[in-house]
N, C-alpha and C positions, 0 to 999 in steps of 0.2 A: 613467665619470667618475673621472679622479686622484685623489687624494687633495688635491694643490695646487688644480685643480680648486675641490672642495668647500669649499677652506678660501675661496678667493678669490671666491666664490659667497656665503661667509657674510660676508664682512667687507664686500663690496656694498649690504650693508642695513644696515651699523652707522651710528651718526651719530659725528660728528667726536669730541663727548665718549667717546664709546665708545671710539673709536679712539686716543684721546691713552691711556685709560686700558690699554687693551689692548699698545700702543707701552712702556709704562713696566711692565709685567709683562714682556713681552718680554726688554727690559733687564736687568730683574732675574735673571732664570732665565737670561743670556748671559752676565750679571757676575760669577755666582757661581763661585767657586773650586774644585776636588774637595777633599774631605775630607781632610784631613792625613794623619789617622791612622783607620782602621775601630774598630770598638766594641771587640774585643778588647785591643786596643794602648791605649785610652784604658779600660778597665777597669785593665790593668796596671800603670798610673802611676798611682791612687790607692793612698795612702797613710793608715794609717791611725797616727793618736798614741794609745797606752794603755799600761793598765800593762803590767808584762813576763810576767802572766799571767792576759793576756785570753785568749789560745787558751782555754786550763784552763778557765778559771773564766767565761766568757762569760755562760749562763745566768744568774749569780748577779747580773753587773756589769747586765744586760741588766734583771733584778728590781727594778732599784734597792739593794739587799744589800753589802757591803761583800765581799768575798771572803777580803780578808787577814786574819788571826789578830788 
């Protein structure tokens, strides 16, 4: 037996609410878009605002601590 087979085997026994809801999944998962950008490329475009020596001094800022003199 197919694979389309067994799907159309299964959907046989559903009732009509089953099937509206199954219909509107369908949809969903045909509507969707591909992804713009992968994880990498959307890690890269975060941006972060601090002071100009957060590299440095991170632990300290991260403590709550002041780092600057």
């Amino acid at each position: 037996m197919s694979r389309k087979d067994q799907i159309v085997a299964e959907l046989d026994g559903l009732s009509d609410a089953d099937l509206s809801v199954l219909l509107d999944t369908i949809h969903r998962l045909t509507d969707r878009k591909p992804a713009e950008a992968g994880v990498m490329a959307r890690l890269r475009s975060i941006q972060i605002d601090g002071p100009d020596d957060l590299a440095a001094n991170h632990d300290a800022y991260a403590s709550g601590f002041d780092a600057e003199p």
